[in-house]
C-alpha positions in Angstrom: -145.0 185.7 147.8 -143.6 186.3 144.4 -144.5 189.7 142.8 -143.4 190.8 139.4 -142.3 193.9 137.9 -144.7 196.3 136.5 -143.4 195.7 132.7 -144.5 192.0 133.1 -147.9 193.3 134.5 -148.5 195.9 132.0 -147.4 193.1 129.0 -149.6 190.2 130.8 -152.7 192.6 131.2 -152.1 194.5 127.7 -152.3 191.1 126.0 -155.4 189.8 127.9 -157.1 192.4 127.6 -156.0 193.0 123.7 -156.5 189.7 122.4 -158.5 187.6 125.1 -161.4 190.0 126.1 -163.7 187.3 125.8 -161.5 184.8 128.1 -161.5 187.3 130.7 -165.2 187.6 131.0 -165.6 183.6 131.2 -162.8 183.6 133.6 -164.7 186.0 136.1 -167.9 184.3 135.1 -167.1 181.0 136.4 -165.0 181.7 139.0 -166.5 185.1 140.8 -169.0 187.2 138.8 -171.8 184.9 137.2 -173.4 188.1 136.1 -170.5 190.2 135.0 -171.6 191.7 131.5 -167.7 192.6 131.0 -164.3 192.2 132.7 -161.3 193.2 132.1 -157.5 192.2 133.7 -155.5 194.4 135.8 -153.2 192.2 138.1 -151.7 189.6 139.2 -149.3 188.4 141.8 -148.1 184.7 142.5 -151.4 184.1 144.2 -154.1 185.1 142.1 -155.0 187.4 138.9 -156.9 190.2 139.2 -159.6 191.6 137.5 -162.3 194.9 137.3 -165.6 193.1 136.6 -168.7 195.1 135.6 -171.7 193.7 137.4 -175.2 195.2 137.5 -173.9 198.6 136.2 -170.9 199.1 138.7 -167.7 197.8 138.8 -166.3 195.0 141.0 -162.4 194.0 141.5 -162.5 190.4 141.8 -159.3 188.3 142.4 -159.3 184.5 141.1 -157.0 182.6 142.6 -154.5 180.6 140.4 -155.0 176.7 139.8 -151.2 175.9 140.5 -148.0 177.7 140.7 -146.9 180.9 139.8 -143.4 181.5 139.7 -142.7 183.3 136.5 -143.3 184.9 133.4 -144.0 181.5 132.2 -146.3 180.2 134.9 -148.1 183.0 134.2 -149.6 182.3 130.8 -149.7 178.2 131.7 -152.0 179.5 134.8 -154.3 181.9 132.7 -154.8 179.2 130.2 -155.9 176.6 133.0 -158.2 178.7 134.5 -159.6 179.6 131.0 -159.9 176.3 130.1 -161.5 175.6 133.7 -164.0 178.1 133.2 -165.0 176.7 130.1 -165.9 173.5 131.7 -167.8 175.5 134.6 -170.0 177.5 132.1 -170.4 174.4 129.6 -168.7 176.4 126.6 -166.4 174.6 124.4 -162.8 176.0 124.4 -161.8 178.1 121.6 -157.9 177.2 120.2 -155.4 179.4 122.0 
């Protein structure tokens, strides 16, 4: 299994949770937590990205496995996207321009 450094976790996570706070909530939403009132990203590894997910007043770590490969830095952000966009469908919200 691929793993990646810790910078390109800290940069990945940084950035999702910076800018796509929202997106991380629909992500966990659709594909883990339907009742998640927050979420937030803290992994990731070639097989899945992982997030805490606050649920009912405790938190839950969820992993959601990737739609299609991870192999790099790259892969990352075109997987994260896909299952953004994916979650969108699931929860009938329309996508916001990334």
């Amino acid at each position: 299994m691929t793993t990646f450094d810790a910078a390109v976790i800290a940069a990945v996570t940084g950035h999702m949770n910076g800018d796509h706070a929202a997106d991380n909530l629909l992500i966990v939403r659709a594909f883990a937590e339907p009742s998640a009132t927050a979420a937030r990203m803290t992994g990731l590894d070639a097989a899945a990205g992982e997030w805490v997910a606050e649920v009912e007043g405790a938190e839950r770590s969820v992993r959601v496995p990737w739609l299609g490969p991870v192999t790099d830095r790259a892969s990352i952000r075109t997987e994260v996207v896909a299952l953004y966009r994916e979650a969108c469908l699931r929860l009938g919200v329309e996508p916001a321009p990334h």
